[in-house]
C-alpha positions as CSV (number, residue, x, y, z in Angstrom):
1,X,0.0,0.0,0.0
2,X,1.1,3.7,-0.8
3,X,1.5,6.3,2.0
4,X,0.2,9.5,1.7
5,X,1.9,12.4,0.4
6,X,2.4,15.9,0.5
7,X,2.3,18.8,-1.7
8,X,2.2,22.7,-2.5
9,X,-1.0,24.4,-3.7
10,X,-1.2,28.2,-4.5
11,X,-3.9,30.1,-5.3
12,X,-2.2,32.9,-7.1
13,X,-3.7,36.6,-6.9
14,X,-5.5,36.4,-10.2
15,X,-7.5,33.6,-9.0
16,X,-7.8,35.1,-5.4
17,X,-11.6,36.0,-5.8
18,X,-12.3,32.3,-6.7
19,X,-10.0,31.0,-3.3
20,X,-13.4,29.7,-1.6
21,X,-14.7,27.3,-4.9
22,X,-11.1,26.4,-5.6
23,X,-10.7,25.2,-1.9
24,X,-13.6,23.5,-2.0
25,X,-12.2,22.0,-5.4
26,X,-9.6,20.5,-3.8
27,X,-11.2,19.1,-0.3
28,X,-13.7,17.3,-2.8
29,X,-11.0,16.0,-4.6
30,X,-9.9,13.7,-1.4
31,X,-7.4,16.0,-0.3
32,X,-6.6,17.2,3.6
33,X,-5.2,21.0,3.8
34,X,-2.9,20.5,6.5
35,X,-1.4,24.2,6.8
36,X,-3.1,27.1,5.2
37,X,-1.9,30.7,5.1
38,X,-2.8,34.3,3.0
39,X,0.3,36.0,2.4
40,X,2.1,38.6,-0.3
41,X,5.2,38.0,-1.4
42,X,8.0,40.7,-2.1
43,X,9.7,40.2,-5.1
44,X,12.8,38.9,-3.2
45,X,10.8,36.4,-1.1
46,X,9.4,35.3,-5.3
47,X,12.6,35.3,-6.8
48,X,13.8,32.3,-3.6
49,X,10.1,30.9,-4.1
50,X,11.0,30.5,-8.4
51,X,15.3,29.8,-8.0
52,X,14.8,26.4,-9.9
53,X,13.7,28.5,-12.8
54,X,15.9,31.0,-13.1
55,X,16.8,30.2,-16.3
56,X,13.4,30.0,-18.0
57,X,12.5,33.4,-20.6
58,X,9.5,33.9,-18.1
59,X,11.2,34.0,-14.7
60,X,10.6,37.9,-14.2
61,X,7.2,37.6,-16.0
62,X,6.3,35.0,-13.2
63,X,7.9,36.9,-10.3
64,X,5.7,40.2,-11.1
65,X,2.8,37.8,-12.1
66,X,3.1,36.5,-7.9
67,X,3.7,40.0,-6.6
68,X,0.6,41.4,-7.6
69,X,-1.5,40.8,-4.9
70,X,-1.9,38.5,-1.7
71,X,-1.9,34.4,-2.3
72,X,-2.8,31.3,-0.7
73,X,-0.4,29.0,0.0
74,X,-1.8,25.3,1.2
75,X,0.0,22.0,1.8
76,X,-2.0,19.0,1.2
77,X,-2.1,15.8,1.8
78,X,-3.3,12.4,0.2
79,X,-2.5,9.0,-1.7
80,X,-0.3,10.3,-4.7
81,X,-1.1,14.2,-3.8
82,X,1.7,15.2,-6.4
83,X,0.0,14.1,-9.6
84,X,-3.3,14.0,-7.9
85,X,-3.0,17.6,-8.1
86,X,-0.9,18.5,-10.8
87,X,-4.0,16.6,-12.8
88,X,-6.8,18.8,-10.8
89,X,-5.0,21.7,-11.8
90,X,-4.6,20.7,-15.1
91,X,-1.9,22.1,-18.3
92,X,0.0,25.2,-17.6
93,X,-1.3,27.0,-20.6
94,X,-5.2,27.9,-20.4
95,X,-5.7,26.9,-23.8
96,X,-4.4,23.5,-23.3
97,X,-6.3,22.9,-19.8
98,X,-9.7,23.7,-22.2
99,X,-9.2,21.1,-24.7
100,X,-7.3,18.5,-22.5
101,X,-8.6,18.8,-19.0
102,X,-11.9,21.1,-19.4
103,X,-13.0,20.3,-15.6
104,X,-9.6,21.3,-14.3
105,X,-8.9,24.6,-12.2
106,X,-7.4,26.1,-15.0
107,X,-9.4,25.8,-17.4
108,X,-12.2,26.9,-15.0
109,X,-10.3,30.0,-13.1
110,X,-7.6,31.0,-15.6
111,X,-6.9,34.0,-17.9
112,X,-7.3,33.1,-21.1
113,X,-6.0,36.6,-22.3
114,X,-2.7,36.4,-19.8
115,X,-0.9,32.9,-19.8
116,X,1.1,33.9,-17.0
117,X,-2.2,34.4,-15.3
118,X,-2.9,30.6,-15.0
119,X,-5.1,30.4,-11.5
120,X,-3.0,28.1,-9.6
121,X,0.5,26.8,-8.6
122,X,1.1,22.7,-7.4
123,X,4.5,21.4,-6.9
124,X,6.3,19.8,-10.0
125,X,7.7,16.7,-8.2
126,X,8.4,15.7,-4.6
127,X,11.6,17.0,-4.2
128,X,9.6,20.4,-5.3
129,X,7.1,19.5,-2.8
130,X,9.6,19.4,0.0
131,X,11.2,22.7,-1.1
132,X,8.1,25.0,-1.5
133,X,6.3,23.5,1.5
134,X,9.4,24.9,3.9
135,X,9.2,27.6,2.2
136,X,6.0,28.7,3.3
137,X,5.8,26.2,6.5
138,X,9.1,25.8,7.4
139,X,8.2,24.7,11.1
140,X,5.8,22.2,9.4
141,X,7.6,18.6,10.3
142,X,7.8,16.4,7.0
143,X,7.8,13.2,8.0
144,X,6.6,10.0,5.7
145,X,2.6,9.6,6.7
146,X,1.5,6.4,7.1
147,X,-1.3,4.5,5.5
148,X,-3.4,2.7,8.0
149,X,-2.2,-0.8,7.8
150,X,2.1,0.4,7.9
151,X,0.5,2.4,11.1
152,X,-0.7,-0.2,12.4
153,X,2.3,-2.3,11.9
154,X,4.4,0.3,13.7
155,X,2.0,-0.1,16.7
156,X,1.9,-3.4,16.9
157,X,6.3,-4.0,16.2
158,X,7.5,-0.9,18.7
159,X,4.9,0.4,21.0
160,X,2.1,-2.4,22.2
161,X,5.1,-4.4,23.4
162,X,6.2,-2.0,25.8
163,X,2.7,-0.4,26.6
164,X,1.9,-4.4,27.2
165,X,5.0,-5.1,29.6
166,X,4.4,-1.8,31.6
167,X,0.5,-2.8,31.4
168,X,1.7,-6.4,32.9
169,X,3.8,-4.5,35.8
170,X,1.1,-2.2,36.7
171,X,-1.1,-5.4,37.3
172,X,1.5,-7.2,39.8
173,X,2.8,-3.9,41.6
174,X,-1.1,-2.8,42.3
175,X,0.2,0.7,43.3
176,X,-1.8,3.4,45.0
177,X,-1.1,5.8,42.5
178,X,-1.5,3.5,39.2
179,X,-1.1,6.8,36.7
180,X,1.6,8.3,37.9
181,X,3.2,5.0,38.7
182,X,2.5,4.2,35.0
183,X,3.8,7.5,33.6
184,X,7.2,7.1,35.7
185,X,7.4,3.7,34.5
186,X,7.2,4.4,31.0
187,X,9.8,7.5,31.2
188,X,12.3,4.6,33.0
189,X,11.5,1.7,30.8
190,X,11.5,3.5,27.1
191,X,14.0,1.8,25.2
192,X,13.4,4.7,22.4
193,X,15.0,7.4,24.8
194,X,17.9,8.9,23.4
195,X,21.3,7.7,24.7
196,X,23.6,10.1,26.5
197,X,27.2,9.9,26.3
198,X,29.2,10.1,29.7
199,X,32.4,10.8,27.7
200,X,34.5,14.0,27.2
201,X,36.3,15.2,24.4
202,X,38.7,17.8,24.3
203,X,38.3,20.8,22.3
């Protein structure tokens, strides 16, 4: 089974007074918004946002195109979300999103007298993903998500084992405080705790 992913979704400000039906879009389309935020970017903060395509004829076209007014940046979550959403959002280029992918957000929400002006933005690949969602969420922590049967395997190989030995201990020692016995038992007995080092080095 496949775990879930993560990905970038921007609403970009010429698609800004369509934010509510585009979110909704996307929520109907399976997928969790795990961090939201409405923010305007300074040309700087666009140019860091856009550095893998600084050598593309449109990188200053795209820049201004981003500056123009507030956005909203999303990550998102769900089976495949990379080409999940690259698909919802359909071609870059409005005319192609009309003939190939008519019920995407682009050919919906786009300009179709301004290609730059193209609705939305959704990460390339995963390695984009993991870029752009730090960018706008860097204290967002980007662990692997499991599906519910690798959780459950996780449960049942590294924690019911201890919860079950500590469980089995509670049961024998019958103490007057069995929650705070249990809590002090766990903090002594957790064999995930990180190791301290007694020794010293010299500088």
């Amino acid at each position: 089974m496949e775990d879930f992913e993560r990905t970038l979704v921007v609403i970009k400000p010429d698609a800004m007074k369509h934010k509510n039906v585009i979110v909704r879009r996307i929520i109907d389309a399976g997928f969790t918004i795990l961090q939201s935020r409405i923010v305007r970017l300074t040309p700087e903060q666009a140019s860091e946002f856009y550095r893998a395509k600084k050598i593309h004829s449109c990188y200053h076209a795209w820049i201004a195109a981003l500056t123009e007014g507030p956005i909203q940046a999303m990550c998102v979550s769900k089976i495949n979300a990379v080409s999940d959403l690259l698909w919802l959002i359909g071609p870059e280029r409005y005319q192609d999103a009309i003939k190939k992918a008519p019920g995407s957000l682009r050919a919906m929400f786009a300009d179709s007298r301004n290609e730059l002006q193209n609705a939305v933005h959704g990460s390339e690949d995963t390695s984009s993903a993991h870029f752009e969602i730090n960018f706008f969420f860097p204290s967002l922590l980007l662990e692997p998500i499991f599906n519910d049967q690798r959780l459950n395997n996780y449960l049942s190989a590294m924690v019911n084992p201890v919860l079950m030995q500590g469980l089995y201990t509670l049961a024998k020692e019958r103490p007057k405080d069995p929650i705070m016995w249990f809590s002090n038992w766990l903090l002594s007995n957790n064999p995930y705790k990180p190791k301290i080092s007694s020794s010293t080095s010299e500088p």
